[in-house]
PLY file of the C-alpha trace (Angstrom):
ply
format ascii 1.0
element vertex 69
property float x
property float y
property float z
element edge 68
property int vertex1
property int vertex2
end_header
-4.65 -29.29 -8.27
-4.74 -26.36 -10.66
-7.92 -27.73 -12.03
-9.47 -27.48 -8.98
-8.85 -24.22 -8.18
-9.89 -22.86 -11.29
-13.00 -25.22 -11.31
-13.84 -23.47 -7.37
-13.40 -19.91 -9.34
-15.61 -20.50 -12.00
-18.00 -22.21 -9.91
-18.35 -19.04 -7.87
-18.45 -17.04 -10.58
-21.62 -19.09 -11.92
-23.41 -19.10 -8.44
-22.93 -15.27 -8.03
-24.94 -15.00 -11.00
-27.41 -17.76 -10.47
-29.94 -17.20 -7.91
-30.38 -19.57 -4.72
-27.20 -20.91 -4.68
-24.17 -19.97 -2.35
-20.87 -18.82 -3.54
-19.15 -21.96 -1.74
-21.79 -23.94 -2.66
-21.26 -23.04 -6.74
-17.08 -23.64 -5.38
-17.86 -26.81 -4.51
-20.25 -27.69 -7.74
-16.78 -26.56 -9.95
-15.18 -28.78 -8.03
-17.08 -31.55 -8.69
-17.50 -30.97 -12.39
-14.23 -30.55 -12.78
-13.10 -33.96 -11.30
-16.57 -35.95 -13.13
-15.27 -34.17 -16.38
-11.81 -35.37 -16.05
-12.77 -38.90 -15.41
-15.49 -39.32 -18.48
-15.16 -40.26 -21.94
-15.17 -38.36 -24.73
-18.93 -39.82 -26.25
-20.57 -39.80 -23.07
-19.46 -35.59 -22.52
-20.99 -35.53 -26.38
-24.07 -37.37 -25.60
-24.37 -34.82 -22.19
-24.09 -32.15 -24.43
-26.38 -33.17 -27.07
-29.26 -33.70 -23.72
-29.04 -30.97 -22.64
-29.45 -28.95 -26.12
-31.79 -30.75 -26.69
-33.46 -30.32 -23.31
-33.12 -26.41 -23.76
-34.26 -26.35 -27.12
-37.32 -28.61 -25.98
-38.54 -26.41 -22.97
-37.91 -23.02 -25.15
-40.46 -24.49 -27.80
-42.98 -24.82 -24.86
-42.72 -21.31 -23.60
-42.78 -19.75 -27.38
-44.98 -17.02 -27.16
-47.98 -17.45 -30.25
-50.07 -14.59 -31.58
-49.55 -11.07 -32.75
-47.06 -8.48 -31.09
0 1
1 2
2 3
3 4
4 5
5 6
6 7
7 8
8 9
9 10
10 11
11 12
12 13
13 14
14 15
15 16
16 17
17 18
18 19
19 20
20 21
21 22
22 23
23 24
24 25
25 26
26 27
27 28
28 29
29 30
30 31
31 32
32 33
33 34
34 35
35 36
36 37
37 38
38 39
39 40
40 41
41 42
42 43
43 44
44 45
45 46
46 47
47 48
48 49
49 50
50 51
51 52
52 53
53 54
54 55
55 56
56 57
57 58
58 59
59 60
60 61
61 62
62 63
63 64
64 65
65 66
66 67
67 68
């Protein structure tokens, strides 16, 4: 239950900052993540980490900026 509650806070916290998305919507989202986290395994929440690194460090080597300040 406590998980819950603080996965609704910190959801809201994220959407306030993130544009398009509601604060009860980003409530809801900590919700969720909270209760998909609890459930998985520890090498599947490594490999979802490792994605999305990768994923991040993939699209900010497309939009590198080349040539001479």
């Amino acid at each position: 239950m406590i998980g819950k509650v603080i996965g609704a806070l910190v959801g809201d916290k994220l959407a306030k900052q993130t544009g398009g998305v509601s604060s009860g919507s980003g409530a809801i989202m900590g919700v969720v993540a909270a209760s998909v986290l609890r459930r998985m395994s520890l090498p599947a929440m490594l490999a979802i980490g490792a994605g999305g690194f990768l994923a991040k460090k993939m699209s900010e080597k497309g939009t590198t900026r080349t040539g001479s300040y």
